[in-house]
C-alpha positions as CSV (number, residue, x, y, z in Angstrom):
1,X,4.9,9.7,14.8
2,X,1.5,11.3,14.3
3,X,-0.5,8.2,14.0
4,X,-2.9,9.9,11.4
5,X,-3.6,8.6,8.1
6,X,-2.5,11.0,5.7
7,X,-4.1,10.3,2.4
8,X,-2.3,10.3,-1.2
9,X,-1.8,13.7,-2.9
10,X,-2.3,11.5,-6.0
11,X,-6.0,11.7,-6.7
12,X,-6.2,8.0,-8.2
13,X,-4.2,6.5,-5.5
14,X,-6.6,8.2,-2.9
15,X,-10.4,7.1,-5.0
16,X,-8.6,3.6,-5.0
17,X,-7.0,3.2,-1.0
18,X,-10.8,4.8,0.0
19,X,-12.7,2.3,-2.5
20,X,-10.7,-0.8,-1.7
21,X,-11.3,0.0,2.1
22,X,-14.8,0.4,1.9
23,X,-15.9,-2.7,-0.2
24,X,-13.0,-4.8,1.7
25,X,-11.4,-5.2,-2.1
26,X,-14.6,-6.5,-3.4
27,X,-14.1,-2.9,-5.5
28,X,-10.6,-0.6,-6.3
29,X,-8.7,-4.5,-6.2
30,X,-7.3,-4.2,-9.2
31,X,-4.3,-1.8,-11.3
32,X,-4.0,-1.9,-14.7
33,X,-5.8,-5.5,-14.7
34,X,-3.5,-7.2,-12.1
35,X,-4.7,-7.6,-8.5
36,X,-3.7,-5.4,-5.4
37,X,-3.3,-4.7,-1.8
38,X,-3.3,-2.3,-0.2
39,X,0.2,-1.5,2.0
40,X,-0.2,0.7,5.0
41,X,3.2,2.1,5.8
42,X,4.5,5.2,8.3
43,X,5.9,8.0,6.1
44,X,9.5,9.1,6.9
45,X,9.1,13.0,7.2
46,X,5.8,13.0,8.5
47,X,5.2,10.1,10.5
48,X,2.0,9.7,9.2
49,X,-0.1,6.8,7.9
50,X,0.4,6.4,4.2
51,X,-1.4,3.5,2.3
52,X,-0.6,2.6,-1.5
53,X,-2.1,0.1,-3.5
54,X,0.7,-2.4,-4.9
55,X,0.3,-5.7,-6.5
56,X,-0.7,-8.7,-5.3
57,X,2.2,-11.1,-5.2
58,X,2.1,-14.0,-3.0
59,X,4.2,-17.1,-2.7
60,X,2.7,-19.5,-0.6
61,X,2.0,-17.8,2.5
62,X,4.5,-14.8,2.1
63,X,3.5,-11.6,0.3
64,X,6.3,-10.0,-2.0
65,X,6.6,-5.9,-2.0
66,X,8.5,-5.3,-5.1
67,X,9.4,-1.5,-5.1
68,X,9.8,-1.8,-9.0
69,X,7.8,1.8,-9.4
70,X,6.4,1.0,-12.4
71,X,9.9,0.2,-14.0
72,X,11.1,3.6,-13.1
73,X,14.9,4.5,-12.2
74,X,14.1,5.3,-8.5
75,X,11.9,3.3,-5.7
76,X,8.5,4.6,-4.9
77,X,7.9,6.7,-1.5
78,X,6.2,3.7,-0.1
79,X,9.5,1.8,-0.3
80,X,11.5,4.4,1.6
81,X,8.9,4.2,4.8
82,X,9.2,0.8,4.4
83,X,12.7,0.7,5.2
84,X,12.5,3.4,7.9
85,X,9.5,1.7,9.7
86,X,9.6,-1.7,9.0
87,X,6.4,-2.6,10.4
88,X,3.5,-2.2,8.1
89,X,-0.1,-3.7,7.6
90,X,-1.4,-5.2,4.5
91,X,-4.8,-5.3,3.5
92,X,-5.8,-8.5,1.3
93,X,-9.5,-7.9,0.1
94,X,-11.0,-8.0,4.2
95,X,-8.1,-9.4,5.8
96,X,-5.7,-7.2,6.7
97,X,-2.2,-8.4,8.4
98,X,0.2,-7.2,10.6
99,X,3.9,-7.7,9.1
């Protein structure tokens, strides 16, 4: 594992992680109208630091990661690291936590 954050080829994905980070969500906190967070995972082939916005979903005290992909037929990179490496940070506007 490299440790280095490696930042989205996706040019939206990358304004957003780099706006939501710097305002502590305050800016970049929402997609397509819904609220996000921002899930720091460790890629599989590279063993670098990946971070994705994804919605917000939160029930109670829990968050919910729903690799939905937009509806799409397969799961979104994130979801792959997930499973790989388990343990991930979240980023909730300035909070960030360690899952």
């Amino acid at each position: 594992m490299t440790e280095t954050y490696q930042p989205s080829p996706s040019d939206r994905v990358r304004e957003q992680v780099a706006l939501y980070e710097a305002s502590d969500g305050r800016e970049g906190g929402t997609l397509e109208d819904r609220p996000v967070v921002i899930l720091t995972t460790v890629g599989v082939k590279t063993g670098s630091i990946r971070k994705n916005p994804v919605m917000r979903i939160k029930e109670g005290d829990v968050y919910v990661a729903v690799a939905s992909n937009a509806g799409a037929l397969t799961h979104p990179a994130w979801y792959r690291n997930v499973v790989a490496h388990p343990e991930v940070s979240l980023q909730d506007g300035a909070t960030v936590h360690r899952l």
